[in-house]
FISE-39556 format. One record per residue (C-alpha): residue in three letters; x, y, z. Coordinates in pm, 1 decimal, padded with zeros to 6 digits. Layout:
+-----+----------+----------+----------+
| res |       c1 |       c2 |       c3 |
+-----+----------+----------+----------+
| ALA |        X |        Y |        Z |
...
+-----+----------+----------+----------+
//
This chain:
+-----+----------+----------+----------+
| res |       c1 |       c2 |       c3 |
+-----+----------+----------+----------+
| UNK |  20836.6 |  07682.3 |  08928.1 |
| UNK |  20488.4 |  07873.0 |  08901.5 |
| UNK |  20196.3 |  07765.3 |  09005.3 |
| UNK |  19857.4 |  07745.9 |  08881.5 |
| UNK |  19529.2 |  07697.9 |  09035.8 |
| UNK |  19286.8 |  07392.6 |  08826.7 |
| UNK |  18938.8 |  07357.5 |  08938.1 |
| UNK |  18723.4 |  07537.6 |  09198.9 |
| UNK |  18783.3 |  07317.5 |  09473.0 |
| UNK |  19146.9 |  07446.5 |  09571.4 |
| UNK |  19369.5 |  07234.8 |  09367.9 |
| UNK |  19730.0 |  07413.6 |  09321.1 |
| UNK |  20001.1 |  07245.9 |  09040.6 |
| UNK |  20342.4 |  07314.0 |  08892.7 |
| UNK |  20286.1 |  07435.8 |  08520.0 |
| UNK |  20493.9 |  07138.9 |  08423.2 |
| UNK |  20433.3 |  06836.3 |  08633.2 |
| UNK |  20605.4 |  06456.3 |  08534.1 |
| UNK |  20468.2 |  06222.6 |  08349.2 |
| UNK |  20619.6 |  05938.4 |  08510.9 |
| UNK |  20447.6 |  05610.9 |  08268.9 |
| UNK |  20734.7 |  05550.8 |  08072.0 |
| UNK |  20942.1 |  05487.3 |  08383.3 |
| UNK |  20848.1 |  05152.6 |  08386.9 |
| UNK |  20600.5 |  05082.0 |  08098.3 |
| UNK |  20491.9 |  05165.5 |  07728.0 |
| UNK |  20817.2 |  05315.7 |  07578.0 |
| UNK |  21058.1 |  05033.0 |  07554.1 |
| UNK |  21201.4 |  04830.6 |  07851.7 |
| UNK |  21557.1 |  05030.6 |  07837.9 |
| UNK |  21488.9 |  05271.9 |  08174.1 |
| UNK |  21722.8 |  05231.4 |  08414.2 |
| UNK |  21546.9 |  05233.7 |  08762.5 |
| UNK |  21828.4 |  05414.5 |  08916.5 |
| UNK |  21846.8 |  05670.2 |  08696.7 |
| UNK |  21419.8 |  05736.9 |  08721.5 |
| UNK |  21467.0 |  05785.9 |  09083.6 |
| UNK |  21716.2 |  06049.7 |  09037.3 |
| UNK |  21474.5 |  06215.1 |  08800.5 |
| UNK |  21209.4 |  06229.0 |  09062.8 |
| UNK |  21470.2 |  06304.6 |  09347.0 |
| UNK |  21564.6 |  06630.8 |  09086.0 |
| UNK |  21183.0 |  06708.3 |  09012.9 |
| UNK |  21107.3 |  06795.9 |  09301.9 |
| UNK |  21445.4 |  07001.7 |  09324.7 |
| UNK |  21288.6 |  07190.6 |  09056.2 |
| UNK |  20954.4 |  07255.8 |  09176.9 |
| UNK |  20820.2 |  06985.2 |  08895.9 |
| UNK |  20659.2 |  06833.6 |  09233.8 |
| UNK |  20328.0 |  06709.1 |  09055.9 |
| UNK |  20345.5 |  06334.9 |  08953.7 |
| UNK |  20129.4 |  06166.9 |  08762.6 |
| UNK |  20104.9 |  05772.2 |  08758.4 |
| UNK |  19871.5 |  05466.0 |  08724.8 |
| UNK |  19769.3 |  05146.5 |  08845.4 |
| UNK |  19767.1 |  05013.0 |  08447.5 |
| UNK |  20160.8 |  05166.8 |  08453.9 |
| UNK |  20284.9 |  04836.3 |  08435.7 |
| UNK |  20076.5 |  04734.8 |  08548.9 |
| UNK |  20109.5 |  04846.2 |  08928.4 |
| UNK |  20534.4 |  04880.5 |  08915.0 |
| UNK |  20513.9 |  05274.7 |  08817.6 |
| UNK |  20339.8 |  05319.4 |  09161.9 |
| UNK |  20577.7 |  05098.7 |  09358.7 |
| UNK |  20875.0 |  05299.5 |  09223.9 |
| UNK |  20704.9 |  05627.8 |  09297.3 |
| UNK |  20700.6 |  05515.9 |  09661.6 |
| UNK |  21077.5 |  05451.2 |  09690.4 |
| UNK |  21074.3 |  05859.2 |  09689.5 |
| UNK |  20771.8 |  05918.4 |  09807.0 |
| UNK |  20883.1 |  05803.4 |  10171.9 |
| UNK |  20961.9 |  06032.4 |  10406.1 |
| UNK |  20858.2 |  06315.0 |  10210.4 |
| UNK |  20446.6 |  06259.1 |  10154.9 |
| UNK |  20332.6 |  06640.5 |  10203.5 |
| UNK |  20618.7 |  06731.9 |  09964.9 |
| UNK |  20439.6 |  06578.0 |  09630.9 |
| UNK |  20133.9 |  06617.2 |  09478.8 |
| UNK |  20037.5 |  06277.1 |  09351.2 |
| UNK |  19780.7 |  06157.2 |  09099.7 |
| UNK |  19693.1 |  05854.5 |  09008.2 |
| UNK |  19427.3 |  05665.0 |  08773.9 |
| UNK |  19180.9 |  05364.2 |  08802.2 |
| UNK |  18985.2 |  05180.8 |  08474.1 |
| UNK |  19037.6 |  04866.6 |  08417.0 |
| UNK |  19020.6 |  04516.0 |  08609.6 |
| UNK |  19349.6 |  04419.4 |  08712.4 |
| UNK |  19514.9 |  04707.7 |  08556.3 |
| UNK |  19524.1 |  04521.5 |  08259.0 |
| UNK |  19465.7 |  04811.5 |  07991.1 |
| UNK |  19209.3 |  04620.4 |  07736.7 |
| UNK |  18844.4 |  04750.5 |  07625.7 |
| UNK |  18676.6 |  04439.3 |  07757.4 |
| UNK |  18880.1 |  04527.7 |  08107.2 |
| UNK |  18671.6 |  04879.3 |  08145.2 |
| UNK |  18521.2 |  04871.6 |  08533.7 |
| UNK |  18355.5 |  05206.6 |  08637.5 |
| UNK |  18182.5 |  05003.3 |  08924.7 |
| UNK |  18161.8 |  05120.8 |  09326.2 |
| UNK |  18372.8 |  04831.1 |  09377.8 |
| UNK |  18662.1 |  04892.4 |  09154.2 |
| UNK |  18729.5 |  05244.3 |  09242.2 |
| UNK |  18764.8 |  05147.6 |  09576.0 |
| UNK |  18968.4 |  04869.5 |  09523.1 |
| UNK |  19175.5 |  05000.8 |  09304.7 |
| UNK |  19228.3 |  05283.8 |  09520.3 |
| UNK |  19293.2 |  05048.3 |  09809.3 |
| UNK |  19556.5 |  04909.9 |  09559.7 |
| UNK |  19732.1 |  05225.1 |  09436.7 |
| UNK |  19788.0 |  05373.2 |  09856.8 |
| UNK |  19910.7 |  05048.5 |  09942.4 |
| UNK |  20161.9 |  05058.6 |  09653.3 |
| UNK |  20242.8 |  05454.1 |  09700.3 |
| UNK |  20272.9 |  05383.2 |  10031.8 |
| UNK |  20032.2 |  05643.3 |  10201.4 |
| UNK |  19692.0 |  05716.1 |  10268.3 |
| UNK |  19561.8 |  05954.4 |  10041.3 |
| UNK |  19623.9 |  06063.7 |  09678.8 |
| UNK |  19553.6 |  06407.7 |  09530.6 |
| UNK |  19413.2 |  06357.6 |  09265.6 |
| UNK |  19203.5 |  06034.4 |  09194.5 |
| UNK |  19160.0 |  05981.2 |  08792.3 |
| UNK |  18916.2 |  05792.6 |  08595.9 |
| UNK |  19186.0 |  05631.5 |  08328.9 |
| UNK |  18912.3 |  05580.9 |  08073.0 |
| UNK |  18553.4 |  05563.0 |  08098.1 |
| UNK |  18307.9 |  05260.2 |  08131.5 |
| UNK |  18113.3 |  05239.1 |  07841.6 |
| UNK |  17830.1 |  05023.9 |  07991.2 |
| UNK |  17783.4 |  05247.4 |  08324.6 |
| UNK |  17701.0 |  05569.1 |  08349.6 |
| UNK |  17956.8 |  05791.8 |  08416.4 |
| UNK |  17696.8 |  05977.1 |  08707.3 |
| UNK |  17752.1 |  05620.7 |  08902.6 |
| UNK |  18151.3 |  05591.5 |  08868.2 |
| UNK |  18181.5 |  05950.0 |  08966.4 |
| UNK |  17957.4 |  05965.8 |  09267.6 |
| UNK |  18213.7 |  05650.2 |  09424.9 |
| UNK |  18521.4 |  05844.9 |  09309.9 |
| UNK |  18302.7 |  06138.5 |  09490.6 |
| UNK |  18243.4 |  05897.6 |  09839.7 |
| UNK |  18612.3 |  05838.8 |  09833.6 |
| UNK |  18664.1 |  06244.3 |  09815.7 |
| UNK |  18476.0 |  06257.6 |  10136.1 |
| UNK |  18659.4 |  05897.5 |  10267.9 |
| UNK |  18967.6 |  06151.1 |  10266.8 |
| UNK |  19135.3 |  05914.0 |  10059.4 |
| UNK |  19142.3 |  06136.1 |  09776.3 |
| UNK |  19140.2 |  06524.6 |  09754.8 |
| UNK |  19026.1 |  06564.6 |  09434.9 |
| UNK |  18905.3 |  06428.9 |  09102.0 |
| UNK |  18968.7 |  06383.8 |  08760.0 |
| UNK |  18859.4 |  06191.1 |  08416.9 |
| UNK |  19023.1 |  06135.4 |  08131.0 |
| UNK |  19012.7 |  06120.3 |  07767.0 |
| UNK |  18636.1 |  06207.0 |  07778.6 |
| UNK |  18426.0 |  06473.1 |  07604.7 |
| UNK |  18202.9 |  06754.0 |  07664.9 |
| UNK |  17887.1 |  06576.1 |  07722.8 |
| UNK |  18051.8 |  06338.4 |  07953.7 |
| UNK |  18232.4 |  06607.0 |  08146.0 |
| UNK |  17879.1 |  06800.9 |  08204.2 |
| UNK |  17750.1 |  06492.3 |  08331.3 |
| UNK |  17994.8 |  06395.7 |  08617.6 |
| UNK |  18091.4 |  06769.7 |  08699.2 |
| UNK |  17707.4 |  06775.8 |  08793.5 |
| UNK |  17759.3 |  06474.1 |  09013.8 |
| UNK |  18090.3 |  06582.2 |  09191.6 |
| UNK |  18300.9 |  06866.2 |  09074.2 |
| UNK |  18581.4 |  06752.0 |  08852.5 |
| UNK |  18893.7 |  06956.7 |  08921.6 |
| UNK |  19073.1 |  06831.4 |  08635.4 |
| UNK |  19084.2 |  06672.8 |  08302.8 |
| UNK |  19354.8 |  06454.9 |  08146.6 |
| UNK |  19429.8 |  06455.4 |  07801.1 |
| UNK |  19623.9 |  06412.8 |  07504.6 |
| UNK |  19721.3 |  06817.1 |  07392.1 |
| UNK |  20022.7 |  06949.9 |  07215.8 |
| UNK |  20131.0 |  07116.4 |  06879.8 |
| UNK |  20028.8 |  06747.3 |  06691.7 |
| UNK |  19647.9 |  06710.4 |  06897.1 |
| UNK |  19471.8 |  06991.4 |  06924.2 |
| UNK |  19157.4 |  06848.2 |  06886.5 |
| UNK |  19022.4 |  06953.9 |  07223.8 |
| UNK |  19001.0 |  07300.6 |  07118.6 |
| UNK |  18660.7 |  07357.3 |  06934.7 |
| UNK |  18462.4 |  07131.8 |  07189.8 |
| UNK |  18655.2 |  07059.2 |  07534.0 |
| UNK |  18827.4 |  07316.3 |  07594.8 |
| UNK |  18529.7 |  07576.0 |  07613.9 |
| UNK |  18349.5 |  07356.1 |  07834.6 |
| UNK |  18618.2 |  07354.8 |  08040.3 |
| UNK |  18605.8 |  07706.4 |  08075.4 |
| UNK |  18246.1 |  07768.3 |  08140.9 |
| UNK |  18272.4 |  07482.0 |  08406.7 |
| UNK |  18585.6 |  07563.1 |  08547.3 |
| UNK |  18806.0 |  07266.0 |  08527.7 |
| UNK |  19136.0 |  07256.2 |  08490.4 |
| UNK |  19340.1 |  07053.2 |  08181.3 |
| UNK |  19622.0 |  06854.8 |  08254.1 |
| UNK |  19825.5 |  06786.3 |  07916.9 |
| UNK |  19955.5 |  06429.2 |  07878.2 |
| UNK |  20223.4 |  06372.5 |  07599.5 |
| UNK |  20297.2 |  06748.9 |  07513.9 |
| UNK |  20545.8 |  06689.8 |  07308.8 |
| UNK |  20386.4 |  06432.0 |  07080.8 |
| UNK |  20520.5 |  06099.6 |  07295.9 |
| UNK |  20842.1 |  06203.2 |  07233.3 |
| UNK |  20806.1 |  06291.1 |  06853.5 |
| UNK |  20838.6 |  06696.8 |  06865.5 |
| UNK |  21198.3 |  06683.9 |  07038.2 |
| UNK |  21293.2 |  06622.8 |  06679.8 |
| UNK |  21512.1 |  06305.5 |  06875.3 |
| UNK |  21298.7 |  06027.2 |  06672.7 |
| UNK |  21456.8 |  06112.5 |  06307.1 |
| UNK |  21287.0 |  05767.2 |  06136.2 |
| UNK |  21068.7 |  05486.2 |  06214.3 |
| UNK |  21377.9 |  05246.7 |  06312.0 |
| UNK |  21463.8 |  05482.7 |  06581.0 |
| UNK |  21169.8 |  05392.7 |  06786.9 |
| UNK |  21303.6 |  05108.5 |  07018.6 |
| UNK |  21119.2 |  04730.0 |  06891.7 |
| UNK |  20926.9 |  04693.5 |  07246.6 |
| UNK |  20809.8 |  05036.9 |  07198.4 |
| UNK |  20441.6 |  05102.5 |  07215.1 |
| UNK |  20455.4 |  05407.4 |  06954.5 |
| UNK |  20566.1 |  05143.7 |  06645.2 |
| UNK |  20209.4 |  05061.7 |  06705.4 |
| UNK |  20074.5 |  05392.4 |  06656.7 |
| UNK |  19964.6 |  05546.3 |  06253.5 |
| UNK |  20103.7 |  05911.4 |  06310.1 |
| UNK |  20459.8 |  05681.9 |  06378.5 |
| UNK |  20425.3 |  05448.5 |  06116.0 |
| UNK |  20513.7 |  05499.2 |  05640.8 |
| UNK |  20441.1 |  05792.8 |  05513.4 |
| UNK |  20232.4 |  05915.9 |  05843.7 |
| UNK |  20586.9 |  05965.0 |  05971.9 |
| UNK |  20726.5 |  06145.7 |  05706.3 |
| UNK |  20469.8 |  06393.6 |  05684.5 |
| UNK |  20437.1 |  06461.8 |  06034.5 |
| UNK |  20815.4 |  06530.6 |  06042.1 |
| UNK |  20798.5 |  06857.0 |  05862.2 |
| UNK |  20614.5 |  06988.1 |  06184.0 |
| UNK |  20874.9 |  06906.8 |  06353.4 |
| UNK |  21158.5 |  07069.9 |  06167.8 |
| UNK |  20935.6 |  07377.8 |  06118.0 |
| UNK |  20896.9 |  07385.0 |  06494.3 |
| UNK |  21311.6 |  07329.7 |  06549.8 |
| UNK |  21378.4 |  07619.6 |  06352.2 |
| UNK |  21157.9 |  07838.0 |  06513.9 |
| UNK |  21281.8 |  07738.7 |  06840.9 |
| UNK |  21619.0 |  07756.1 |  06743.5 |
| UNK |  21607.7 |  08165.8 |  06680.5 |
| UNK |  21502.8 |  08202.4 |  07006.9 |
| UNK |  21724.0 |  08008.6 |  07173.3 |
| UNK |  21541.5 |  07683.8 |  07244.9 |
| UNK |  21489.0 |  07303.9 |  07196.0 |
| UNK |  21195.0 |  07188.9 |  06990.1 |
| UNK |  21057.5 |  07018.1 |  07292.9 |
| UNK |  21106.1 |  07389.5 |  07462.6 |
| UNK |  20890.9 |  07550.9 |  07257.8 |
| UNK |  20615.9 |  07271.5 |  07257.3 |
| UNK |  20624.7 |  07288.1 |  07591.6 |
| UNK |  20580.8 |  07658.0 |  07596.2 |
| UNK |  20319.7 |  07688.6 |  07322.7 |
| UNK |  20095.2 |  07439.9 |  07518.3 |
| UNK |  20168.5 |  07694.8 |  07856.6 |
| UNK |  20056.2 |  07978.3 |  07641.4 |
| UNK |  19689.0 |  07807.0 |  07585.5 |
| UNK |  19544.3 |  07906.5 |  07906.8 |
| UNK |  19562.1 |  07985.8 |  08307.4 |
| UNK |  19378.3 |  07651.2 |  08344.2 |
| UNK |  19590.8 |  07447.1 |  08107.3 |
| UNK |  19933.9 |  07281.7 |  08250.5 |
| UNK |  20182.7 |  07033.4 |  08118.5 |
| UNK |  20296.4 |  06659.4 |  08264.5 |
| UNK |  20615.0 |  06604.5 |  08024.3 |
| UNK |  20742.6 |  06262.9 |  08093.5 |
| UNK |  21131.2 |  06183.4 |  08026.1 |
| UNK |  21339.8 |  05899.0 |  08212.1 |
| UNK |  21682.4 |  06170.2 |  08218.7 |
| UNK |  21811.8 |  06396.7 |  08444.6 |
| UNK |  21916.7 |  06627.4 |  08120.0 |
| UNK |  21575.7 |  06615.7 |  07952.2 |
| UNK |  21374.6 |  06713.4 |  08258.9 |
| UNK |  21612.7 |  06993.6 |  08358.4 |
| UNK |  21552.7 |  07093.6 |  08015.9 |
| UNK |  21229.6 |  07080.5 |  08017.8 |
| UNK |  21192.7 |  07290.1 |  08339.9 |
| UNK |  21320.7 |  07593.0 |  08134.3 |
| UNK |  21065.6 |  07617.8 |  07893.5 |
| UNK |  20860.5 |  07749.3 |  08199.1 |
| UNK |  21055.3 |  08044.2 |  08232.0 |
| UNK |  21059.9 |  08132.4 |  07820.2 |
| UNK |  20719.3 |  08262.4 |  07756.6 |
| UNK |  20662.8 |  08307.9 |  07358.3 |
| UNK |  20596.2 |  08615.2 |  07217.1 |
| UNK |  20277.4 |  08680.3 |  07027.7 |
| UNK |  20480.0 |  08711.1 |  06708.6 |
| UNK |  20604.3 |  08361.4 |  06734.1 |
| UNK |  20294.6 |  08192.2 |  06858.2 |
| UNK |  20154.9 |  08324.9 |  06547.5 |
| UNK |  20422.3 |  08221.8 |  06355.0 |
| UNK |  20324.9 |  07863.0 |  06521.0 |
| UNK |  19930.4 |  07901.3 |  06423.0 |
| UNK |  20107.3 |  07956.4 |  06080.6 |
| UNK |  20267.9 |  07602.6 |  06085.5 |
| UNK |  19981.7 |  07397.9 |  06244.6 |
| UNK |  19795.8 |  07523.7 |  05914.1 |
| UNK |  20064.4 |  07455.8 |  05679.1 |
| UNK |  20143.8 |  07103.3 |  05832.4 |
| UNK |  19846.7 |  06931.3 |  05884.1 |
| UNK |  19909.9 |  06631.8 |  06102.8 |
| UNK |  19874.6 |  06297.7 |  05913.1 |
| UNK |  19699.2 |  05972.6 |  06120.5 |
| UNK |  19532.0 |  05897.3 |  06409.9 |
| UNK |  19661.2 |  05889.1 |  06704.4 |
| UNK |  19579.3 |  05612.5 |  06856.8 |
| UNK |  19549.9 |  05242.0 |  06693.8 |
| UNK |  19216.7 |  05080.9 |  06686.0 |
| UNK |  19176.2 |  04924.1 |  07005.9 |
| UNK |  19341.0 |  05210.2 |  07223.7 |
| UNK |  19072.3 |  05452.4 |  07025.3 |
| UNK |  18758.3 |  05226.4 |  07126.8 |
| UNK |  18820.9 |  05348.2 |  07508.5 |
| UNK |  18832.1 |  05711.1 |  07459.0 |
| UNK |  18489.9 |  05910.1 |  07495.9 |
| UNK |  18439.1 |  06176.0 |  07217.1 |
| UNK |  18096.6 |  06225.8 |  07374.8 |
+-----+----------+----------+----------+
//
């Protein structure tokens, strides 16, 4: 699998990492345990050796199963994990940017991965009554602790990321990115440049939605966190879908799954960009392994641009109380 470097302070990653939430949490309750630790035994198999998790993955259960593989094997992942909210209990009134809390939490997540450091330490979503400067200098005191090698934040904007990079640097952001949110790319994304921080795409293939698998609403299981979301939901859905159909064909002539070329077009976006695909099967991860190795050609990345003007993507993203914690500014 190659490699790229994020950040100035060393950090190393897979171009496509795991995205291990909906192990245990937020996509339905139907994963089979047995078959998720397969998955991870594979990953690293395939060089997909970067895992992302978080104490609110569950909460805390994502990080326990994590550790079932993790034994034994410690210097052979590259873990990150994430800290917000009290409890892990993912709710706006929750938010806790505070000294204490990113050490506890911390304390929480090694204890549950079963080692002593992580690799990368996230802030899940940002305290809107502290100022980011504060949560990121404690994040920064656990840097130097050892307990974490390096830091990230997520779901935050430009302002916000010139803020806490002067504090400590920030080696990486998290955030949504893919061919259905692109909205990072007039604001973020050139900030991240001039800074030098790396972006770590969550949800690259639309949670699932541009593998052209989720064919109507009623396919989305009932426990299912996406029946909550707009672009999932009446006529949202059937717009959207025409992206993904334009996409499939596209794919298709060169040989690839929808979820391929998603993968590959968010690849294309940068040396500084990488991908954290989740997926609970052996078949979908080996899958999406191979759209590492099928660059696209500047013909059909423009034919891409093409579609993202013809099919403009209909609804938010998030519902009204998952927007309220993300940080435009």
């Amino acid at each position: 699998m190659k490699k790229r470097k994020l950040g100035t302070q060393g950090l190393e990653v897979p171009v496509l990492g795991l995205g291990c939430m909906g192990m245990t949490f937020a996509y339905g309750t139907g994963s089979d345990a047995n078959e998720c630790l397969k998955v991870l035994e594979r990953s690293l198999e395939l060089g997909m050796n970067f895992w992302d998790t978080a104490q609110s993955y569950g909460p805390y259960t994502n990080e326990e199963l994590l550790s079932k593989v993790l034994a034994g094997r410690r210097n052979k992942v590259i873990v990150a994990t994430k800290f917000a909210w009290q409890n892990g209990i993912a709710k706006p009134e929750n938010l806790d940017g505070s000294e204490a809390n990113a050490r506890t939490s911390l304390e929480g997540c090694l204890r549950r991965l079963g080692t002593d450091y992580v690799d990368i330490y996230y802030l899940h979503r940002k305290d809107p009554n502290r100022p980011i400067e504060e949560t990121v200098a404690a994040m920064g005191k656990l840097v130097k602790e050892g307990k974490a090698r390096y830091i990230g934040l997520s779901e935050v904007g430009p302002n916000t990321l010139r803020k806490a990079h002067a504090v400590h640097p920030i080696s990486v952001l998290q955030s949504e990115y893919s061919l259905w949110e692109n909205n990072l790319e007039e604001k973020v994304i050139p900030i991240l440049r001039e800074l030098g921080i790396g972006l770590v795409a969550f949800s690259p293939v639309g949670r699932g939605f541009l593998t052209g698998q989720i064919k109507q609403y009623e396919d989305i299981p009932a426990n299912d966190m996406r029946r909550n979301l707009p672009r999932f939901q009446g006529e949202n859905f059937n717009i959207n879908i025409q992206l993904v159909e334009a996409v499939t064909k596209i794919a298709a002539s060169k040989g690839l799954t929808a979820s391929q070329a998603a993968l590959a077009w968010v690849l294309s976006r940068g040396e500084n960009v990488v991908a954290i695909p989740g997926t609970t099967r052996i078949k979908h991860l080996e899958e999406n392994a191979k759209a590492a190795e099928v660059p696209l050609s500047t013909s059909e990345l423009d034919q891409i641009k093409n579609l993202l003007v013809q099919f403009k993507i209909s609804g938010n993203r998030y519902n009204e109380a998952m927007a309220k914690m993300v940080t435009a500014d």
